[in-house]
N, C-alpha and C positions, 0 to 999 in steps of 0.2 A: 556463288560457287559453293557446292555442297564438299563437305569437308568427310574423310572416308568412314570416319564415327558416325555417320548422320544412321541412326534406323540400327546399327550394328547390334544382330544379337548375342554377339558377347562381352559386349560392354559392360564393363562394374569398375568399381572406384579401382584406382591405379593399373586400369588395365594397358595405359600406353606408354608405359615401361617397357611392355616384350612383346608389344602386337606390332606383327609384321606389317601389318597394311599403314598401321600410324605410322612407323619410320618412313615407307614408301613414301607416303603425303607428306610429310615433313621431308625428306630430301629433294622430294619433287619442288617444294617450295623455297626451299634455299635457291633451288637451281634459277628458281626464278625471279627472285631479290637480286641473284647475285646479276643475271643478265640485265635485270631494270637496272641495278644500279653502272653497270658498264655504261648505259646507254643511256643515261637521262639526263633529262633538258638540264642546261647547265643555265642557271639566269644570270645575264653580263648586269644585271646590277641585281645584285642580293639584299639591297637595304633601299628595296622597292616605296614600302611603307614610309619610309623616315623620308624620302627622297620626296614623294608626292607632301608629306605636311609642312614639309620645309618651302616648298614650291606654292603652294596656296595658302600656308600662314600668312602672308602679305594681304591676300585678296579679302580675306574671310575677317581681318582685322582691318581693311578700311585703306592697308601700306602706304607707303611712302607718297605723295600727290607731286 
């Protein structure tokens, strides 16, 4: 995704303080945080990690016979 500064020639240091195209892209992208985050995968176990080494700590050390 090309970001609306890409090539811009009026770009100079602090110019996306008052450049109208940078707020545009910046709201635009809020809008779009804010829809991902309505809508994103919810994982039913969050402590996926700890969950798997807890689960094969047994194997990987020889466990219980």
């Amino acid at each position: 995704m090309k970001r609306e500064c890409y090539q811009c020639p009026d770009r100079h240091p602090g110019c996306h303080a008052d450049c109208p195209r940078h707020a545009a892209g910046r709201a635009d992208n809020e809008r779009r945080k804010a829809y991902d985050r309505q809508f994103r995968y919810i994982d039913s176990m969050p402590q996926t990690k700890t969950a798997q080494s807890k689960t094969r700590a047994p194997r990987r050390t020889g466990g219980a016979k």
